[in-house]
N, C-alpha and C positions, 0 to 999 in steps of 0.2 A: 512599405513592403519589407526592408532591411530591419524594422523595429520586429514586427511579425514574426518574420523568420528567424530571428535572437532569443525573442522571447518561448519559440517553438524548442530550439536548441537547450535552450538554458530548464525548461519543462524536461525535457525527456533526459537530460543529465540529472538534474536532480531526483527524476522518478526510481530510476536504475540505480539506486543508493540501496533503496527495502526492496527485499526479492523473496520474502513469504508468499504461498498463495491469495491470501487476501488481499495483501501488495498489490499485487499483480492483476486480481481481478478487478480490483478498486481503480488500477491505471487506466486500466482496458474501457472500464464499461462510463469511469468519472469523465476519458479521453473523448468517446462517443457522444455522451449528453453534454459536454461542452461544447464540442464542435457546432453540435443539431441548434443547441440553443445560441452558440455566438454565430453561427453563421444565419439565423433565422434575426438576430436582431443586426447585425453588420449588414442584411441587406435591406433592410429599412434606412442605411445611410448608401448606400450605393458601394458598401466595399464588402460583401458578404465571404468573400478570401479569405481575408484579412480578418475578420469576425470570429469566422471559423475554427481558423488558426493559435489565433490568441484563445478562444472559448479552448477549445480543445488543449492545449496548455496550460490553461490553469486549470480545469477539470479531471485533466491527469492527477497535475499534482493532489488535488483534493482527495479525490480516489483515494489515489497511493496513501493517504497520509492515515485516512479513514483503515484502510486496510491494514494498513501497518500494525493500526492502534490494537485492529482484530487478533491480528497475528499473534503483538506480544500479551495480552490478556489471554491467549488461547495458550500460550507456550508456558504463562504464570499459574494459570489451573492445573495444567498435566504435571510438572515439578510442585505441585502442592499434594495434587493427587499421590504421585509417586511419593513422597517423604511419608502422609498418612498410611500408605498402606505399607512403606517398611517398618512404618511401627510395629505394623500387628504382625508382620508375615514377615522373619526372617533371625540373623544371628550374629555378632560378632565373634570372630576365630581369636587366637591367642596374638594374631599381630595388629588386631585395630581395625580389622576392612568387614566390611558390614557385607553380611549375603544376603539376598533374597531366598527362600523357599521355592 
């Protein structure tokens, strides 16, 4: 139970590192189907606690990592977006700072 409950701790510290919204929903929902799943296969040993808990721990993590990935691909797109469209749509002043339109 002391292994469990380390490994639950050491899950939910490492998850609270990426806090994008896909982060987050990826902890939530990765935390949920590992639980469902390690607690359905921990009680085929008689510990489904203990199952649960580790499931749900690593499932976090997976989430989280999954989401994260979302996050910074979505945050890589919009600053690609943005650079393309100050190409077309805007102006440098006489000190060097670029405007938008």
């Amino acid at each position: 139970m002391k292994n469990s409950l380390l490994t639950l701790l050491t899950a939910v510290s490492l998850v609270s590192c990426a806090s994008g919204p896909n982060a987050q929903t990826g902890a939530v929902l990765g935390g949920l189907g590992g639980a469902a799943v390690g607690g359905i296969i921990g009680n085929q040993s008689g510990r489904g606690l203990e199952g649960a808990l580790i499931g749900g721990g690593i499932g976090a993590l997976g989430g989280n990592a999954i989401g994260n990935s979302r996050d910074q691909r979505n945050q890589q797109q919009y600053y690609q977006g943005q650079q393309q469209r100050g190409r077309q749509q805007g102006y440098y002043d006489r000190n060097g700072n670029y405007h938008y339109y």
